[in-house]
N, C-alpha and C positions, 0 to 999 in steps of 0.2 A: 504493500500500500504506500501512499505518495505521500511524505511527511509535510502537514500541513502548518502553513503560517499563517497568525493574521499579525498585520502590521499597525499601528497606533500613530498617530501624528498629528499637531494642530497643522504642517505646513508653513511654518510663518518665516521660513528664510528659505534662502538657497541651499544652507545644510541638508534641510531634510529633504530637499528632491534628492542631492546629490546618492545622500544613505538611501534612499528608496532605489535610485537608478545603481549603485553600486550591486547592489545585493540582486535585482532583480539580472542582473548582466553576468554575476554567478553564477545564477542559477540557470539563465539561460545558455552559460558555457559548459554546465557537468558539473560544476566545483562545488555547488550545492545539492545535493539531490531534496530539492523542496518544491515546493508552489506556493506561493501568496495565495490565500483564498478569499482575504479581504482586506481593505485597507480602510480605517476607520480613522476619521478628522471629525478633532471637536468644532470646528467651523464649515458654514455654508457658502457656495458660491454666491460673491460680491460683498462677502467681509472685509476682503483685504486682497491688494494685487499679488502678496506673493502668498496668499491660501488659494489664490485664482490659480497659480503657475503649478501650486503642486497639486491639484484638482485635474488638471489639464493634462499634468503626466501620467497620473494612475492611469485615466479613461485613455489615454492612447498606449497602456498597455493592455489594455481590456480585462483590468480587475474588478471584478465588482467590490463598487465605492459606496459607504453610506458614511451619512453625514449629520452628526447632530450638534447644531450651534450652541454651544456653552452660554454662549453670550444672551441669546433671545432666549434660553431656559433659562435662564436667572430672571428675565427681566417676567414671563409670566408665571411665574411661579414666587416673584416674591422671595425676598428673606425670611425666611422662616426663625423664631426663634428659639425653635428644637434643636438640638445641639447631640452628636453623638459619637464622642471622643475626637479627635482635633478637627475635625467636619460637620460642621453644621448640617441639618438634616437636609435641607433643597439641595445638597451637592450628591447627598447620597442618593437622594432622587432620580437626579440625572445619571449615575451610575447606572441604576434600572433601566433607567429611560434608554440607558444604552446598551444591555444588556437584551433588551428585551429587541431592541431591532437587530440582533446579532444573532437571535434565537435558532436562526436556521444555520449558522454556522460550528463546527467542530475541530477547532485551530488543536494543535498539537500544543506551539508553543507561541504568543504571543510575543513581540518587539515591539517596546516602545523607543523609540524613534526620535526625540523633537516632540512629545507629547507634552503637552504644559499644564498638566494637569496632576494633582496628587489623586493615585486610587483607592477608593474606600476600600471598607475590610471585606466586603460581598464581592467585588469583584476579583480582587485578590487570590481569595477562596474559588471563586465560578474557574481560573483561567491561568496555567501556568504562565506569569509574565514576566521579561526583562526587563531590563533597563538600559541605555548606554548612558554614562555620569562620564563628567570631560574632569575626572581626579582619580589619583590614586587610592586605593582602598584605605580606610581612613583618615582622606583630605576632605576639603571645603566640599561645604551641601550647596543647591543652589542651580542655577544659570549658572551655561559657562561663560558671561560677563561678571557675575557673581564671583566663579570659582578663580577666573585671574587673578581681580581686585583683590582679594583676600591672600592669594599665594605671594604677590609683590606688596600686599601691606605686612605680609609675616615674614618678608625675605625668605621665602621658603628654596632651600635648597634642588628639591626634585620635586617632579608630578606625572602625572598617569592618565590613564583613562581603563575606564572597567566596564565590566557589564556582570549586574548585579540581577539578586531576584527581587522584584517588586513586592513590597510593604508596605501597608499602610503610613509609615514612619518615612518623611523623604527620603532617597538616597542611602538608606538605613539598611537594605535586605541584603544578603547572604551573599559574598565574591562569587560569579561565577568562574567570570576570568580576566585578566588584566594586563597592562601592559606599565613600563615607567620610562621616564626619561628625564635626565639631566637639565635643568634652567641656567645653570652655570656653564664656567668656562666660556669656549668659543662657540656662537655667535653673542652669546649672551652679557658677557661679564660689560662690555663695553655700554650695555641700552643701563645695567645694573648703578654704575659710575653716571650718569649721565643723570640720572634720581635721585641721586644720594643725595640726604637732607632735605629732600620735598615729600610733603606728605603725600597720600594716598589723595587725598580729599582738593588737593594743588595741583597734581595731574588729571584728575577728574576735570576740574575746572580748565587746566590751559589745552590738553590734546585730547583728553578722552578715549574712545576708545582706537584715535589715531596713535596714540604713544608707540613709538616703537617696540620697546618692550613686550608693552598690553598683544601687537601685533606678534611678535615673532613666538611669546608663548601660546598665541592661538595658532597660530600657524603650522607648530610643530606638533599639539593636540590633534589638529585636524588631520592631519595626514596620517593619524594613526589609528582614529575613531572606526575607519573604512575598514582595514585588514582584520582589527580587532573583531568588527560585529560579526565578518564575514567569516574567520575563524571559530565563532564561538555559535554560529546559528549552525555551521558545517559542522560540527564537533555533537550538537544535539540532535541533527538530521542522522546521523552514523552512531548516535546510540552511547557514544561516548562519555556525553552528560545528561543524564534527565533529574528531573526535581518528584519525588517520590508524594504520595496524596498528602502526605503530613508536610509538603512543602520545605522538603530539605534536597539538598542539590549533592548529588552523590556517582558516581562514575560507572562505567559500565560489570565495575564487580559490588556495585550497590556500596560503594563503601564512600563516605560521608569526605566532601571536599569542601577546603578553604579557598576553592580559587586557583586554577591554573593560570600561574607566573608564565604568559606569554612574551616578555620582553623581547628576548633573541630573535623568536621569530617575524614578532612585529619591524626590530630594528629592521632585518635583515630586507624584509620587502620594502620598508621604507628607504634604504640605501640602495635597494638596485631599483625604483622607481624613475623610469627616463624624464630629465627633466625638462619643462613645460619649453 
């Protein structure tokens, strides 16, 4: 049987076509033995021009698209002032709400993707899901504008990118698998020197997210967010890693993992990747 995906995404940059188009280009090479079965955005067409662009990519690969606006379910549905641990209840609403147009699907393993949404505890439970978090396990929760800011306010030494199980709790659930990389040294130390003695909150104000810096430590995340997901969706398609009903993530002799330290192999594709 053909191991199934469904994908999660608001769409709201060009990141996430990209992660869509990367994995869907796997898969259509062999590298994956998978299928998309569905690709679900919390936004509607004419939210936003780049929820337009990655609306337009699914349908011209002929996924079935469903789409439930965050936005306009908050607005008729009210605040509610039911509350049901860090999720107000209209949010768990919408969970249903989206659970239930899903009903006809049976994902193996769900990806979120560029999702900007935290998942209640019911969906959590309904749907084995990932994550991809632009830090190392045990770094900054958040956006990855978030997860910079915070690495260049703590001078952090290294960071990473992982793909995690999904928890109610942000960026909280279980490593599946991970990668790291160096901020230091060469290209780095020079944008390092070039800050020193200005705050956080002084480069916000004069470059933002132009700062050199802010750039080259996305730069080098990014490049690696791709191999990572695509290693780690291939690793669960092959049986490798599944997440057991009790929600623990454990390898193909059932025996209970921390997270496979992909670093090498990420380096390595990123270093023979021809450049643009």
């Amino acid at each position: 049987m053909t191991y199934k995906l469904g994908w999660f995404s608001t769409g709201r940059d060009k990141a996430a076509r990209d992660l869509l188009e990367v994995v869907q280009s796997s898969i259509h090479r062999g590298e994956i033995k998978a299928e998309i079965s569905f690709v679900f955005c919390n936004r509607e067409p004419g939210e936003s021009v780049e929820s337009d662009l990655f609306l337009k990519l699914v349908e011209g690969y002929h996924i079935p698209l469903v789409c439930l606006s965050y936005e306009k379910f908050k607005k008729q549905q009210g605040v509610s002032t039911g509350h049901t641990g860090t999720l107000p209840e209209w949010r768990l609403d919408y969970d249903r709400a989206v659970m239930k147009k899903l009903a006809g699907f049976s994902p193996d393993l769900c990806a979120l993707a560029g999702y900007m949404l935290i998942v209640g505890k019911e969906m959590c439970r309904k749907y084995n899901m990932i994550n991809l978090h632009p830090a190392a396990p045990g770094g900054p929760a958040g956006t990855w504008q978030e997860v910079i800011w915070q690495l260049i306010e703590r001078k952090t030494k290294s960071t990473g990118v992982m793909m995690h199980l999904v928890t109610p709790e942000l960026d909280k659930g279980p490593v599946v698998a991970y990668c790291t990389f160096s901020i230091r040294g060469k290209p780095f130390d020079q944008y390092w020197e070039e800050i020193e003695g200005h705050s956080v909150s002084e480069i916000k104000e004069n470059q933002g997210e132009n700062s050199p810096l802010f750039r080259l430590i996305r730069e080098h995340g990014l490049a690696r967010e791709f191999p990572l997901i695509v290693a780690t969706i291939k690793a669960f398609s092959e049986g490798k890693i599944r997440i057991t009903p009790d929600k623990k993530v454990v390898d193909s002799s059932d025996r209970p993992i921390n997270g496979y330290n992909l670093t090498e192999e990420i380096d390595r594709l990123v270093k023979d990747k021809p450049s643009k």
